[in-house]
C-alpha positions as CSV (number, residue, x, y, z in Angstrom):
1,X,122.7,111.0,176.6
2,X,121.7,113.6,173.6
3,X,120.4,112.7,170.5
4,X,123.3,112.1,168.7
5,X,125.6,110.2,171.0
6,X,122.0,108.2,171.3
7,X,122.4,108.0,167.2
8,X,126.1,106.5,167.5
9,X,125.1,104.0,169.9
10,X,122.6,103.0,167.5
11,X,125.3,102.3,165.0
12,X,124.1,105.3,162.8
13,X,125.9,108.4,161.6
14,X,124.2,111.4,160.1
15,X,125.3,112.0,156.4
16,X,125.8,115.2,154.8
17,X,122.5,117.5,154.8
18,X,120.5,117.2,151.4
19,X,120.8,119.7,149.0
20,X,117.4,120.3,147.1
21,X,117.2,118.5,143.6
22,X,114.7,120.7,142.0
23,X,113.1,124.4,143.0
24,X,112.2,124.4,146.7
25,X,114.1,124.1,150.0
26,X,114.7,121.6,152.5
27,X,112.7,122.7,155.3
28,X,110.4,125.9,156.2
29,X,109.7,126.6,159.7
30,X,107.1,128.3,161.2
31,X,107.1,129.2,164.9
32,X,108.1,125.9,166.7
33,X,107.1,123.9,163.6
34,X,109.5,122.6,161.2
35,X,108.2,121.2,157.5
36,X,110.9,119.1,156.6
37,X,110.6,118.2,152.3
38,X,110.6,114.8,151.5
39,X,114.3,113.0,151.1
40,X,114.6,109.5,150.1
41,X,117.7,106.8,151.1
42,X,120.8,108.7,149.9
43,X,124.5,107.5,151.2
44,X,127.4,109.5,150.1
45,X,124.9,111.8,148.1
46,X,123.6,108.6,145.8
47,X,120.7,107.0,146.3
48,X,120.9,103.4,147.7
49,X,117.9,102.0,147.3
50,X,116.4,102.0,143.9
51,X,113.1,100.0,142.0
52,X,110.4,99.0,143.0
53,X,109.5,97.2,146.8
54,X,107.6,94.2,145.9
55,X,109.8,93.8,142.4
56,X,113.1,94.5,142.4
57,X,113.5,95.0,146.1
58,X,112.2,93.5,148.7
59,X,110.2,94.1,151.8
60,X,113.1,93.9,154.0
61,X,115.3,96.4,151.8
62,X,112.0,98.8,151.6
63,X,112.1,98.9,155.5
64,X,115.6,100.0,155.6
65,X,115.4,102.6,152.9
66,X,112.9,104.5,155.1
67,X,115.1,103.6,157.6
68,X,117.5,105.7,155.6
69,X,115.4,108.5,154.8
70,X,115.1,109.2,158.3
71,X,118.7,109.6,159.1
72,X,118.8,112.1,155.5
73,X,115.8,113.9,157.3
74,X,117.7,114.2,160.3
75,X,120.5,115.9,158.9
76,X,118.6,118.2,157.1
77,X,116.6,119.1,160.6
78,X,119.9,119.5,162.1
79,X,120.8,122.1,159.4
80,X,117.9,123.8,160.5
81,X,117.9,123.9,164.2
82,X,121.6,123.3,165.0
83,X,121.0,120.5,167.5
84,X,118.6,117.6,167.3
85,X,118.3,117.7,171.1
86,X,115.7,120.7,170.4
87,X,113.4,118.0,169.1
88,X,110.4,117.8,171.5
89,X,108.3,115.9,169.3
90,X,107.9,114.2,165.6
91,X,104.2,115.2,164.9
92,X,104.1,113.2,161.1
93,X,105.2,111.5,158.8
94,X,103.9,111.2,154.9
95,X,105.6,108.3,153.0
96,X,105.6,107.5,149.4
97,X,106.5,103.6,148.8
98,X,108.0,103.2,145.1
99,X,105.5,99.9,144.9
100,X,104.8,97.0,142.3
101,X,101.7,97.0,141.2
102,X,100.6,93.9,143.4
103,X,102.8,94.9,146.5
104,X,100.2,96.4,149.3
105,X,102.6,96.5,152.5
106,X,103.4,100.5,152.5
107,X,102.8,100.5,155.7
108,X,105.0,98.1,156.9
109,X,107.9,99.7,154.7
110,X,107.6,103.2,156.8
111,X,107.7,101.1,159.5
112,X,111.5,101.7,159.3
113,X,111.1,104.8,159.3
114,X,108.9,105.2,162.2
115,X,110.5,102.4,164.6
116,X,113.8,104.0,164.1
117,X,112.1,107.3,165.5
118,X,110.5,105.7,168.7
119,X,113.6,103.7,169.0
120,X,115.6,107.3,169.1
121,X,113.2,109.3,170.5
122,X,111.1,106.9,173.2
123,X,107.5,108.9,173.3
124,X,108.6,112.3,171.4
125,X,108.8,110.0,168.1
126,X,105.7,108.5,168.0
127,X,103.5,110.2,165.3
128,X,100.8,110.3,162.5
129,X,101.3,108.9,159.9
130,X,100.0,108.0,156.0
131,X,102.0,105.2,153.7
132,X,101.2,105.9,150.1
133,X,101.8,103.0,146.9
134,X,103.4,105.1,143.9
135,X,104.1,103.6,140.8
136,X,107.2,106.0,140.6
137,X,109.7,108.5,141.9
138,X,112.6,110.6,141.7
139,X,115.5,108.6,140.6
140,X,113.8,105.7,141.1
141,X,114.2,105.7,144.9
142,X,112.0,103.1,146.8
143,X,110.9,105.5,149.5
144,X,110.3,109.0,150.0
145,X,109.2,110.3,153.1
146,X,108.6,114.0,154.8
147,X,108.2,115.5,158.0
148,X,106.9,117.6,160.5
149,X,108.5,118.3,164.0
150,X,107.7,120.5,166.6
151,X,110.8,121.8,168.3
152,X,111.9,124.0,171.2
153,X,111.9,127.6,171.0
């Protein structure tokens, strides 16, 4: 089963690619390395999850926004390499957690992010990984995360 037929019977659908907000693009590459920029939960080109995780969201909604990202990072990859079945292995992740100031479970929000990769990917989507507390970002979105893949040449 490829990637994608793997990502339907997951129940999940890749949206649209991203289109950059600002001044920079959504992924460089470099050899067999691609630098993926940061997305954050988007459906139908709005973002879904907005506020704060730990205030106006809560740690269960957190998870599934970087749940979300992933899927918004996927497309984007796809854009990139044409087929997600060149993936041979998510090297890491950086998320940024839109956090109240007493919330201190980051980690457990990218969680969604990275479960949803080993869930898809078995071994190739285990990675490194660093879950950063913000007291803000764009749009208000509750979770922002980039990426790094290695893929086949």
């Amino acid at each position: 089963m490829n990637i994608e037929e793997k990502l339907k019977s997951m129940g999940c659908e890749l949206p649209p690619a991203i289109q950059p907000l600002a001044n920079y693009i959504p992924a460089v590459r470099e050899g067999n390395i691609i630098y993926l920029s940061g997305v954050g939960p988007m459906e139908r080109g709005k973002p879904k999850y907005v506020g704060r995780v730990g205030a106006d969201l809560t740690l269960d909604q957190g998870y599934n926004a970087a749940r979300l990202c992933m899927l918004c990072a996927l497309s984007n990859l796809k854009a990139q390499i044409g087929s997600l079945d060149k993936i041979e292995r998510i090297i890491k992740l950086l998320g940024f957690v839109n956090s109240a100031p007493d919330f201190h479970s980051q980690p457990q929000v990218l969680n969604g992010a990275s479960d949803f990769l080993v869930e898809l990917l078995g071994d190739r989507g285990r990675h490194a990984r660093s879950a950063i507390g913000t007291c803000n970002l764009p749009m208000n979105i509750a979770v922002e995360i980039e990426m790094i893949v290695k893929v086949k040449e």
